[in-house]
C-alpha positions as CSV (number, residue, x, y, z in Angstrom):
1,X,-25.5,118.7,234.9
2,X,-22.3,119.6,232.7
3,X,-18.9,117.9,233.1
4,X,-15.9,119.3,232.0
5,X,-12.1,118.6,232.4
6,X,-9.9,121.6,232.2
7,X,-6.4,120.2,233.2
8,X,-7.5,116.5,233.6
9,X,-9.4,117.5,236.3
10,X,-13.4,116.8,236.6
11,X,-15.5,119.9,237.1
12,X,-19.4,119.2,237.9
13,X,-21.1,122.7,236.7
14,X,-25.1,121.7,239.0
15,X,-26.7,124.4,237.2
16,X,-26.7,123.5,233.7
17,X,-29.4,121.7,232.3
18,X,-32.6,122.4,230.6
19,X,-34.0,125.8,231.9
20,X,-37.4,126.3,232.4
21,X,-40.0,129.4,231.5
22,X,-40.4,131.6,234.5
23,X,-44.1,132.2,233.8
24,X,-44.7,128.4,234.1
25,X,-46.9,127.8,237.2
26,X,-45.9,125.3,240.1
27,X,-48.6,122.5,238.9
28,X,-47.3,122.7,235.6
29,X,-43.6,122.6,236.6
30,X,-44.3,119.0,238.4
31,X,-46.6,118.0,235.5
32,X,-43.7,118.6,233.3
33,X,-41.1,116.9,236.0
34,X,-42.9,114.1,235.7
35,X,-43.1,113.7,231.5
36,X,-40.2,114.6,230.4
37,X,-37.1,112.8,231.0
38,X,-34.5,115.7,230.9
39,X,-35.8,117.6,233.6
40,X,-35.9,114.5,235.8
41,X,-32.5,114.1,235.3
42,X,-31.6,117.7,235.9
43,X,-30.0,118.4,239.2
44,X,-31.6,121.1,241.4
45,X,-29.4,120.9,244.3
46,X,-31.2,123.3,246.2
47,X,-34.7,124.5,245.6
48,X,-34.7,128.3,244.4
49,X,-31.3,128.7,244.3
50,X,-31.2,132.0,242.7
51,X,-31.8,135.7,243.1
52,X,-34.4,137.9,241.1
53,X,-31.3,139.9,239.1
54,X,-27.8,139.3,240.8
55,X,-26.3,138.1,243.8
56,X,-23.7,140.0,245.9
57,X,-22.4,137.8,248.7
58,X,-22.5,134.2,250.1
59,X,-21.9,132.6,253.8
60,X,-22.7,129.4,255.4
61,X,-23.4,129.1,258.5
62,X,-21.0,127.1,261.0
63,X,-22.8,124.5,262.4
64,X,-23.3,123.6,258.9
65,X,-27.2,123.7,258.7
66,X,-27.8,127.1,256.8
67,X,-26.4,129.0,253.5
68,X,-27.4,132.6,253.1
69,X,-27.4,134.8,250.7
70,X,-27.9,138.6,249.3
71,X,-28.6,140.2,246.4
72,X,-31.0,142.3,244.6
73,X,-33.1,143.7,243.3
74,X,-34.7,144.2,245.3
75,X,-32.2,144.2,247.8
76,X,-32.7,141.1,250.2
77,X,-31.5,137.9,251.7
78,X,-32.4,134.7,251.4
79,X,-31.4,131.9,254.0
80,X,-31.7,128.0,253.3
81,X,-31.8,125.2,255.2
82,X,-29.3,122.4,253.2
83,X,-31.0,119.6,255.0
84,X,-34.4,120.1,253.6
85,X,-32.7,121.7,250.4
86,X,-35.1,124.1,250.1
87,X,-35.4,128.0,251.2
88,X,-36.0,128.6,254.8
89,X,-37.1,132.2,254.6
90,X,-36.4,135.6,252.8
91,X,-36.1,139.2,254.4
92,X,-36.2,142.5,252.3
93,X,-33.5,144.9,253.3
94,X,-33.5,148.5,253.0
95,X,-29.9,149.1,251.1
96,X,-27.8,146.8,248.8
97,X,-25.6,144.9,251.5
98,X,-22.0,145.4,251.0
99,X,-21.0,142.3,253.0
100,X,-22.4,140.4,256.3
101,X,-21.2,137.8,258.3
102,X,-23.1,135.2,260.4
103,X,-22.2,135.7,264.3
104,X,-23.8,132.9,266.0
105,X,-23.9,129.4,265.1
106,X,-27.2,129.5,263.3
107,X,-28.6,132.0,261.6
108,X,-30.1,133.9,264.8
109,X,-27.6,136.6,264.9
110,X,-26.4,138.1,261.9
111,X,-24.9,141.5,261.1
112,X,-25.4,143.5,257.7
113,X,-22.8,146.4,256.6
114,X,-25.0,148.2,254.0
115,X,-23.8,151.0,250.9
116,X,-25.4,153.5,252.9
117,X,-23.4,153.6,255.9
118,X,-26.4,152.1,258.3
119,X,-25.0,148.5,260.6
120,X,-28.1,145.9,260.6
121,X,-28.4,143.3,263.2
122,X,-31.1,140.6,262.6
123,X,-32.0,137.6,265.3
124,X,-34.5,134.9,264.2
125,X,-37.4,136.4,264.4
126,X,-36.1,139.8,262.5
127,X,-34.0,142.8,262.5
128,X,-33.3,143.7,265.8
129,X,-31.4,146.9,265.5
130,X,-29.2,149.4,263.3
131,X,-27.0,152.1,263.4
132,X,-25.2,153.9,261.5
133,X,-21.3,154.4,260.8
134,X,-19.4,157.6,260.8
135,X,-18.0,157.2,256.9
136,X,-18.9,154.4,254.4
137,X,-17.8,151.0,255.6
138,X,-16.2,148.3,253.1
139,X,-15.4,145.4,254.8
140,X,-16.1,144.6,258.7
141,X,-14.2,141.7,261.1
142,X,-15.8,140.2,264.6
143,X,-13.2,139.3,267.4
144,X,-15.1,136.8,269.0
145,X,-12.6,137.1,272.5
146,X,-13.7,140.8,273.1
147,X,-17.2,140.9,271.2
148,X,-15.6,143.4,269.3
149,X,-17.0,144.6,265.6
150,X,-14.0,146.5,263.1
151,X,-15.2,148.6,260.3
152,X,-13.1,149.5,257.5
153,X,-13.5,151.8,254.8
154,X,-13.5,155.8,253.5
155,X,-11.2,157.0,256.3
156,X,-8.0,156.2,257.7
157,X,-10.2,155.5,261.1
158,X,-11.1,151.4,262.2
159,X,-14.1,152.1,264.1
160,X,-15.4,149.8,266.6
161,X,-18.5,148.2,268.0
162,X,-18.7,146.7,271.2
163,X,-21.6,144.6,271.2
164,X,-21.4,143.5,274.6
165,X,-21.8,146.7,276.3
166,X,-23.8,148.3,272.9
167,X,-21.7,151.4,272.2
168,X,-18.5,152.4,269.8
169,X,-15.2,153.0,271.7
170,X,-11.9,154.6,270.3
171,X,-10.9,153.6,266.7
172,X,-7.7,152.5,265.7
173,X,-5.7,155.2,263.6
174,X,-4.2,154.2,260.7
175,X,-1.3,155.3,258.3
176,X,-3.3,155.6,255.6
177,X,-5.9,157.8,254.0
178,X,-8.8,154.4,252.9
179,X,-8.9,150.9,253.8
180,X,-10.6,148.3,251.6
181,X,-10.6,144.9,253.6
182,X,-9.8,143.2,257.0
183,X,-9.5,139.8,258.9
184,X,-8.9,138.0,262.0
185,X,-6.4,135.7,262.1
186,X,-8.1,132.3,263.8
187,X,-5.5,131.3,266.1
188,X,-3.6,134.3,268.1
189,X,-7.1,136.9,266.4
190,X,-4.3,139.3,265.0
191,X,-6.4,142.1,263.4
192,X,-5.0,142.8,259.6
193,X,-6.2,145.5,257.2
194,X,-5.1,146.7,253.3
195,X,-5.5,150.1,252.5
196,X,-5.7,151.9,249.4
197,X,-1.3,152.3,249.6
198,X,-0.7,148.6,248.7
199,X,0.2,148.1,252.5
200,X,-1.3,145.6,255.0
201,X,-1.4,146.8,258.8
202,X,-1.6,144.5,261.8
203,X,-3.0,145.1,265.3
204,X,-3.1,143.6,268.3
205,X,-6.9,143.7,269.5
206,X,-5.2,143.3,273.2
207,X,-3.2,146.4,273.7
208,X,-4.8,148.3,270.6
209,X,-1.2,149.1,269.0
210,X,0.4,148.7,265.4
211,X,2.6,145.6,265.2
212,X,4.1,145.4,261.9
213,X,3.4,147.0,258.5
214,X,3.8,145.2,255.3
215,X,4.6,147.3,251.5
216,X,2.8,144.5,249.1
217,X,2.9,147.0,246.5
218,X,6.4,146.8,246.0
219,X,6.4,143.4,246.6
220,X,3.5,142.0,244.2
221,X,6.1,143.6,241.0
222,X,8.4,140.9,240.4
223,X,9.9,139.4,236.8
224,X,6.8,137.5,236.3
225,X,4.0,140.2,236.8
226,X,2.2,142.7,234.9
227,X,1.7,145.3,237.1
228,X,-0.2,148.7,235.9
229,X,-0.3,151.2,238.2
230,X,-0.1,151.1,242.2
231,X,-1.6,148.3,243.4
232,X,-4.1,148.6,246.2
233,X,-5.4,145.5,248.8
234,X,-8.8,143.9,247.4
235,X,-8.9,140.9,249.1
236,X,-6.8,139.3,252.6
237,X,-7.5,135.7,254.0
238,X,-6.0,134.1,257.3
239,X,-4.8,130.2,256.6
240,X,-3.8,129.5,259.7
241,X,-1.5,131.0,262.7
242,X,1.2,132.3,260.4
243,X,0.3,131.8,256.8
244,X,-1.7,134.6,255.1
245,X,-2.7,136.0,251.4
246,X,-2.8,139.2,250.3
247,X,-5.1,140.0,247.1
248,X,-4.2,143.0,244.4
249,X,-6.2,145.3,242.7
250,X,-4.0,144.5,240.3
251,X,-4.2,140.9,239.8
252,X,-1.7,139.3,241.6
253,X,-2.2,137.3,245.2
254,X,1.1,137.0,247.7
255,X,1.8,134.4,250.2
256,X,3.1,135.6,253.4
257,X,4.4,133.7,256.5
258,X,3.9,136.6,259.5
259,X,7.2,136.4,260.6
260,X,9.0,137.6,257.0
261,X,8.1,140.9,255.6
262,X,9.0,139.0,251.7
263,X,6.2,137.0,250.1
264,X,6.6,133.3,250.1
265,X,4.9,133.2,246.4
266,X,3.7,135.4,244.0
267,X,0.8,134.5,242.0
268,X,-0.4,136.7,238.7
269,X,-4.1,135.8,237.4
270,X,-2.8,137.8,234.2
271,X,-6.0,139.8,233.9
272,X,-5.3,143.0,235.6
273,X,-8.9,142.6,237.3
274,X,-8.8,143.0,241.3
275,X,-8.9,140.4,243.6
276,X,-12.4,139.7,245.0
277,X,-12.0,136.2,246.9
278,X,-9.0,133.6,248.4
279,X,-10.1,130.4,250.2
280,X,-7.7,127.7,251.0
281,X,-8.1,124.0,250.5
282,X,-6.5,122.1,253.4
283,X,-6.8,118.5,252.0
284,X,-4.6,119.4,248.7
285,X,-2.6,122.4,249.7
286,X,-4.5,124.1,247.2
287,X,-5.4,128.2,246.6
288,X,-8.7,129.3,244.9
289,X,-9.0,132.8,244.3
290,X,-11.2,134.7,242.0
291,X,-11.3,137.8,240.3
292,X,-14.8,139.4,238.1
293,X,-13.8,136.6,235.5
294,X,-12.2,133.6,236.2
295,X,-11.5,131.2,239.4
296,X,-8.0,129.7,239.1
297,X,-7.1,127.0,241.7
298,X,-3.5,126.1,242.1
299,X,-1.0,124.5,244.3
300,X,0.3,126.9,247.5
301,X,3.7,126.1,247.2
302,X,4.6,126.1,243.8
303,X,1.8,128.4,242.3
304,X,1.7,125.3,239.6
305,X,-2.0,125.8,238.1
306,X,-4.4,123.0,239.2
307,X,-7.5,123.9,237.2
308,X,-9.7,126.9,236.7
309,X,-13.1,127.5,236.0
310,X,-14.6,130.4,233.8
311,X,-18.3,130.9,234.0
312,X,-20.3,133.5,231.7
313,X,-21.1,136.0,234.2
314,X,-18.8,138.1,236.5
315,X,-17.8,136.5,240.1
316,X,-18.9,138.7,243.1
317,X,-17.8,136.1,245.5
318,X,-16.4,133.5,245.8
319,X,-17.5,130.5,249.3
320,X,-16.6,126.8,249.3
321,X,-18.4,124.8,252.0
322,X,-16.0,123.6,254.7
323,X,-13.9,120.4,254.2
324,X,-15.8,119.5,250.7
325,X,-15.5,119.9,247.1
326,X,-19.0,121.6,246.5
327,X,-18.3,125.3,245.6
328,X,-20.1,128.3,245.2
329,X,-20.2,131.6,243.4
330,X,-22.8,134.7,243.9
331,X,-22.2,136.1,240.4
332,X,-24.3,139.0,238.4
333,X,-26.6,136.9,237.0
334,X,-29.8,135.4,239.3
335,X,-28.9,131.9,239.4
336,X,-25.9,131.5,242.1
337,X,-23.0,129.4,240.3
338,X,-22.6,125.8,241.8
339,X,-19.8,123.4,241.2
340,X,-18.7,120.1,242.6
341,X,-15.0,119.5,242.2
342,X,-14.5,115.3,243.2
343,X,-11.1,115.9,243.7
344,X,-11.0,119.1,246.2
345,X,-12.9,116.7,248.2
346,X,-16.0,114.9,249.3
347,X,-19.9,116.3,248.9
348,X,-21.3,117.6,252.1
349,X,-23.2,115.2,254.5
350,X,-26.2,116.9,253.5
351,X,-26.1,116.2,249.4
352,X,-23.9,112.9,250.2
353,X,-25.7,111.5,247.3
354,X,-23.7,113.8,244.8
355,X,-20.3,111.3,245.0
356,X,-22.9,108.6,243.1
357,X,-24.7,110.9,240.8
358,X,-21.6,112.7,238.9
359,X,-20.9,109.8,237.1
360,X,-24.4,108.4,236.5
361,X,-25.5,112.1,235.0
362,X,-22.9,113.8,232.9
363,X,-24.1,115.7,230.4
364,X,-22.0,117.5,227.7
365,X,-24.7,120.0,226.2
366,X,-27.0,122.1,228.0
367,X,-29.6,123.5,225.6
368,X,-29.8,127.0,225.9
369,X,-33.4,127.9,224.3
370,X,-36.7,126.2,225.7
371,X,-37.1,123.0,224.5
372,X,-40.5,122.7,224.6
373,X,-41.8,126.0,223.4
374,X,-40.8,127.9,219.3
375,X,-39.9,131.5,219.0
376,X,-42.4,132.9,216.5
377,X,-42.4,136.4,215.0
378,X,-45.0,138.3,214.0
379,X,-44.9,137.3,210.2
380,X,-44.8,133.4,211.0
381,X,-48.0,133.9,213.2
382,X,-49.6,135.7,210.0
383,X,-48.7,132.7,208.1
384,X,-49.7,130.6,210.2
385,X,-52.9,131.8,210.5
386,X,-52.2,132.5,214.2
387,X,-52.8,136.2,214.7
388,X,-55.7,136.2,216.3
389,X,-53.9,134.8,219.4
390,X,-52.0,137.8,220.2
391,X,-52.7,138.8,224.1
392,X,-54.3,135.6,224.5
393,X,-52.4,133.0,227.3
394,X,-51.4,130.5,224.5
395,X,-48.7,133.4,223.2
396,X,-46.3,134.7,226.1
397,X,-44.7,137.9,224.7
398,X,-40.8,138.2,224.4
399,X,-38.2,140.1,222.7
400,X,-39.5,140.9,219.3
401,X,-41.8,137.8,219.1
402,X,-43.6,135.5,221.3
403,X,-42.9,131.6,222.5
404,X,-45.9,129.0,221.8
405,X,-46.6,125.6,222.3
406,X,-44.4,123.4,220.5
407,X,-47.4,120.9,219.9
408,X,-49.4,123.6,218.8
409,X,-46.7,125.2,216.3
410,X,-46.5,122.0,214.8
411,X,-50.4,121.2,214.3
412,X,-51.0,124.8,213.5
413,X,-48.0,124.0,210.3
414,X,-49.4,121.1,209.0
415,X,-52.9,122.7,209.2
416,X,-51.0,125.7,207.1
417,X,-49.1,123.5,204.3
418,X,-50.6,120.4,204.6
419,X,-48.9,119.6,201.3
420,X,-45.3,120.1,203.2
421,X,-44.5,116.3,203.8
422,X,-45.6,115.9,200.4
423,X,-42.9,118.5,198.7
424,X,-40.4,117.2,201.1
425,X,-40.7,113.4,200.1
426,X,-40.7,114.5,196.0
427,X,-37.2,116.6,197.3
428,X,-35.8,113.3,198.8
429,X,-36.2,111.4,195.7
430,X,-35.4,113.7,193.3
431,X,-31.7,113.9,195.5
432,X,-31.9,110.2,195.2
433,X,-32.3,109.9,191.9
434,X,-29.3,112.7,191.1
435,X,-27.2,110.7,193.1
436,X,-27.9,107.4,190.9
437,X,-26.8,109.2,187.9
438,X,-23.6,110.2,188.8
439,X,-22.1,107.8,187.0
440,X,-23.4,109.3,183.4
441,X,-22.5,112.1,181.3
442,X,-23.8,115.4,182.6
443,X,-24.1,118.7,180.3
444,X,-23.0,121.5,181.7
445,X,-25.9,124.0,182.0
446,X,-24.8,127.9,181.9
447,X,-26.5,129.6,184.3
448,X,-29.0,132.3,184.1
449,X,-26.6,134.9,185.8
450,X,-23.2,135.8,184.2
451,X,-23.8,133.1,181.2
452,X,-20.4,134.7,179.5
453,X,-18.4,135.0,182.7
454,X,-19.8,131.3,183.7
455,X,-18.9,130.1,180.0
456,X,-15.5,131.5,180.1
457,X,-14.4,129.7,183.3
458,X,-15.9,126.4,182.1
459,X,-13.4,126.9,178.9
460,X,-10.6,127.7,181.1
461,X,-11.2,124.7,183.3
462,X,-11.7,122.0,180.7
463,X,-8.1,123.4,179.1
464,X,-5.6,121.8,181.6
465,X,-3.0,121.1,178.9
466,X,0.2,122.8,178.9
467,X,0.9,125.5,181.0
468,X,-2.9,126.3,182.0
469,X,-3.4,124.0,185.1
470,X,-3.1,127.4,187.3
471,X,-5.6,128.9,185.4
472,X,-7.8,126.2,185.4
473,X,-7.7,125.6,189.5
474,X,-8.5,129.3,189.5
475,X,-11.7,129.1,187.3
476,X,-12.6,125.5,189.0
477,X,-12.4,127.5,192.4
478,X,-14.6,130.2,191.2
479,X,-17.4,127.6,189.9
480,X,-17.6,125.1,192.9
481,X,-17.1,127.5,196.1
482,X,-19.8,127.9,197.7
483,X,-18.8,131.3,198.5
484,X,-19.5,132.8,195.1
485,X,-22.8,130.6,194.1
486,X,-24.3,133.5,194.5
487,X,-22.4,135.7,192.1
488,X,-24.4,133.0,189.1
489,X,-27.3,133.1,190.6
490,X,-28.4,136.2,192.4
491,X,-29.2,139.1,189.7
492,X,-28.3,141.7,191.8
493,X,-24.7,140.1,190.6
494,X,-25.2,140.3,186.9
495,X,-22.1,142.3,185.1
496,X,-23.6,145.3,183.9
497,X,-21.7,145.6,179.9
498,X,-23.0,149.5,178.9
499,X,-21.6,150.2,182.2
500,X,-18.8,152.7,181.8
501,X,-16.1,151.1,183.7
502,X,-16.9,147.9,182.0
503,X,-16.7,149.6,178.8
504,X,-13.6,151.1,179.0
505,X,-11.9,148.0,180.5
506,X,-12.8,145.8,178.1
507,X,-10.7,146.6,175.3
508,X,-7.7,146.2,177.6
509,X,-9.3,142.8,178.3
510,X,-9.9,142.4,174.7
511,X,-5.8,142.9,173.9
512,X,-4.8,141.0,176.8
513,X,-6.8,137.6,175.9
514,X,-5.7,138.1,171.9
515,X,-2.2,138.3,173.6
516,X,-2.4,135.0,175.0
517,X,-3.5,133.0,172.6
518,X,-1.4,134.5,169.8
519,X,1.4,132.9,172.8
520,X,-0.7,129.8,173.1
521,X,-0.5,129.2,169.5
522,X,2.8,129.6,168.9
523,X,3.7,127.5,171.5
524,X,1.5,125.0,170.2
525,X,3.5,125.2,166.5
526,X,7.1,125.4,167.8
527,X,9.8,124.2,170.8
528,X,10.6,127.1,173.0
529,X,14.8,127.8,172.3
530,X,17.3,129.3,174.4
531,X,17.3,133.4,173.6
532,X,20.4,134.5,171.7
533,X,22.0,137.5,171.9
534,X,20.5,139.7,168.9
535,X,22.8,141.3,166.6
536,X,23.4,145.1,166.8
537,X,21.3,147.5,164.4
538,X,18.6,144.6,163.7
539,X,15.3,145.4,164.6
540,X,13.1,142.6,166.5
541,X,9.8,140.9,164.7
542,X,8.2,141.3,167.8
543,X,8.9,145.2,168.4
544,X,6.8,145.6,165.6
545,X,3.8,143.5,166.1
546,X,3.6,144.7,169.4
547,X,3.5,148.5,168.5
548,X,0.9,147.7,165.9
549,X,-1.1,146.2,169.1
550,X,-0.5,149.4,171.1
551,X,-2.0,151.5,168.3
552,X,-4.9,148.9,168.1
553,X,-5.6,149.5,171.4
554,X,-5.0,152.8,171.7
555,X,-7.5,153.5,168.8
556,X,-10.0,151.4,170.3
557,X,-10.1,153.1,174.0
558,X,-10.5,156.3,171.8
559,X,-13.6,155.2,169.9
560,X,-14.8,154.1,173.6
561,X,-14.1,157.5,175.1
562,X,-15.8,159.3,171.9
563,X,-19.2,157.1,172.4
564,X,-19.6,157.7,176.1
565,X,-19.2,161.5,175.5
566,X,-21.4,161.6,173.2
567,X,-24.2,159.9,175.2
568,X,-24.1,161.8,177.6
569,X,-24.4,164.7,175.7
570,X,-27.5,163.0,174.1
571,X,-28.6,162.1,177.7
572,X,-28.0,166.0,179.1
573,X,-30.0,167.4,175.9
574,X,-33.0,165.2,176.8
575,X,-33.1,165.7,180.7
576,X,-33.0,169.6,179.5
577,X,-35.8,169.5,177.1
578,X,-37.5,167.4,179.6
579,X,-37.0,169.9,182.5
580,X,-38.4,172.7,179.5
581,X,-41.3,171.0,178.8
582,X,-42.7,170.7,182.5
583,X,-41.9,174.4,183.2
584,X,-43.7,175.6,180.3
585,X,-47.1,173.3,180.9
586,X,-50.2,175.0,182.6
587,X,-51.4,174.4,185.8
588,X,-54.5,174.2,186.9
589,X,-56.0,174.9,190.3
590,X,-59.3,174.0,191.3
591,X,-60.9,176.9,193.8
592,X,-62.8,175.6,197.1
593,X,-66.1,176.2,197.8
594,X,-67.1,179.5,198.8
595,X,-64.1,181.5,197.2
């Protein structure tokens, strides 16, 4: 278990802990639950939690007794049974499910809306029948009063499904060309749908007519959005008789009251990400919604952020368990995200023992890498001595390497450098014994690497008289970062002086340095004065020392110039007679046998 407090505000994360190998058998996941102490305090709310690569969608059921869920791959669903916390059974499906919804009370009636157009039904035992659509469904609604089923998606058609006399009648024609999602509303079972437009269209299931017709397109762009492009409906939830959200593609959820065609509130996630998810929390006035990245929760009549959570994966969906705090999130990862939120509300009945254990069992780290097994590559098994136990059981392959047996990477190292302790004990008390002599004088040892660059910086560094102190922080900074140790001790480093760049620079850095101390010096031997005005027609001291410098320097980059010339005219006269004297040697060919 991990606790963390975003906003003040205590967020249980029950999947964190220590994470154990897949290719660990049963017997020796319970020998291990019963010797190490992390995984007995790890939290496994519900036994096999998880789906093989991702999970798509999440219901409960509404007598409270089952959770279900599907996912892939391969495409399937799982059902469990919260009171024995474990899984109750598993079905493979035909097509990834799109979305389903749980009709009866159990989970003896059920109804799957697959990607390829085909309607499921499964009772207890089984699927009981399918059919197919006319165009690819997206989101589905059952009006419980009329046994009705509405399908939504590629076509400005709502088809439906009686169930109780098992045929389709006449669909509902809409305004627009797609429609994305639908709902109910629980109270008065007004029959809502977003389409592709930005627009939400309500019907009433009695008389099969259009009611009212909302634009949340133009509505969702306000002073504080960021709208790009035309926002389509991704997401709608029924509160209660009147109060309704709307979900963006672009980001932003709207508030209506049924009776105004203006949103109450106007919430941005500020991600530009659609909409996949609204639930409401009754006890706290509370939102959640959820987009692929984050899950904000924040207050319904202010929009004032409560707290958020941001797991690693993207969100699918988004399902918190009826009058409770435990929440859940089929994400694209295997494991389906769990989170208990104290102050949303109490744990279910079912894991009432979860109000006790969040405070006995925080943890602020989760390891992420088995504890009990090393990573070893190829090379360390050769040093090791290990090879010979590639393909065997003792080395499970991953990645580039294989995971072992902590215990046996540690007997099979001190069977490998059984002198290891040894050399680490004589490192300890050497560092010991360095750190007693701090107190005496130490000689400063040039180093192998750039002795004349090294020696230069000490100089500059133990001058910091006068006006050299910048200087000297420079050339203390050079010698004690760590981030250029290696330019004293890695060759690769070393300054390379019959270079041709150095060459040629040096005698500029030759002039320079004679420069300065000729200024040192006589700043040294007299007091700096205020600078008269010189008189007219009188040549300067200085204009003639520093002429005599330029010609010094000027004669010297010559006489640089002149020598590189003429090695490598030296160097091109020796490649050519080299070049002349392997054209003009004989080769010899030896003849095969039988020519």
């Amino acid at each position: 278990m991990q606790v963390s407090t975003p906003n003040n505000v205590k967020i249980y994360n029950l999947i964190a802990g220590k994470t154990l190998p897949e290719w660990l058998t049963d017997r020796k996941r319970r020998d291990l639950q019963k010797k190490d102490a992390d995984i007995q305090r790890r939290i496994q709310l519900i036994q096999d939690f998880e789906m093989p690569a991702v999970s798509n969608c999440i219901r409960s059921s509404r007598d409270g007794r089952y959770l279900m869920v599907t996912g892939t791959y391969k495409p399937r669903v799982r059902c469990y049974e919260v009171g024995q916390m474990s899984m109750k059974f598993e079905r493979g499906l035909d097509a990834e499910v799109v979305t389903f919804d749980i009709l009866s009370e159990d989970y003896s009636k059920i109804v799957f809306l697959h990607c390829d157009r085909y309607v499921e039904f499964h009772a207890q035992y089984g699927r009981y029948y399918r059919t197919r659509i006319p165009k690819v469904g997206r989101d589905f609604s059952f009006h419980y009063p009329s046994c009705d089923l509405y399908f939504v998606g590629a076509s400005r058609e709502v088809y439906r499904l009686n169930l109780e006399q098992g045929r389709f009648l006449n669909p509902l024609v809409t305004n627009a060309i797609e429609s994305n999602v639908c709902d109910i509303n629980p109270v008065h079972h007004l029959f809502a749908c977003g389409t592709v437009e930005g627009r939400i269209e309500c019907w009433d299931p009695r008389v099969r007519n259009r009611v009212g017709e909302l634009d949340c397109a133009l509505s969702s762009i306000t002073d504080d959005t960021m709208v790009e492009g035309l926002p389509a409906i991704s997401s709608l939830k029924f509160k209660d008789g009147l109060t309704m959200a709307v979900g963006t593609s672009t980001g932003q959820i709207l508030l209506y009251d049924i009776r105004s065609n203006r949103p109450t509130l106007v919430k941005d996630h500020h991600y530009g990400l659609p909409i996949n998810s609204i639930e409401f929390n009754n006890q706290q006035d509370l939102v959640l919604s959820t987009d692929s990245k984050i899950l904000k929760i924040w207050n319904k009549n202010t929009g004032k952020a409560y707290t958020s959570i941001e797991p690693e994966s993207e969100i699918n969906q988004l399902h918190v368990w009826p009058d409770s705090g435990l929440v859940f999130m089929a994400n694209e990862a295997p494991k389906v995200l769990t989170y208990f939120i104290p102050s949303l509300g109490p744990a279910p009945k079912w894991c009432s023992f979860m109000d006790n254990l969040t405070e006995e069992l925080e943890e602020m780290e989760s390891p992420t890498v088995y504890d009990d097994y090393k990573f070893v590559t190829d090379k360390d098994l050769e040093n090791l001595g290990l090879a010979h136990l590639i393909g065997s059981p003792l080395l499970r392959a991953y990645m580039h390497g294989y995971f072992m047996d902590i215990r046996l990477y540690q007997k099979a190292k001190t069977i490998a450098e059984p002198f290891a302790y040894e050399e680490y004990r004589k490192n300890k008390i050497r560092q010991k014994i360095e750190e007693t002599r701090d107190s005496r004088v130490k000689t400063k040892k040039l180093p192998k690497v750039n002795r004349d660059l090294a020696q230069k910086l000490i100089e500059e560094e133990d001058n910091i008289e006068g006006g050299k102190k910048k200087k000297a922080k420079e050339a203390s900074s050079l010698l004690h970062d760590a981030r250029f140790s290696a330019l004293f001790s890695n060759p690769e480093f070393q300054v390379d002086t019959e270079a041709e760049e150095f060459r040629l620079l040096n005698p500029v850095l030759k002039q320079k340095k004679k420069k300065r101390e000729e200024r040192d010096q006589l700043r040294d031997q007299f007091q700096e004065v205020e600078e008269q005005e010189e008189v007219e027609g009188r040549g300067s001291d200085g204009d003639s020392s520093s002429s005599e410098d330029d010609r010094e320097l000027v004669e010297e980059l010559r006489r640089q110039h002149r020598d590189i010339r003429r090695q490598r005219a030296v160097q091109h006269r020796e490649d050519r007679e080299q070049d002349a004297a392997a054209r003009l040697t004989p080769k010899f060919y030896e003849l095969k046998q039988g020519e």
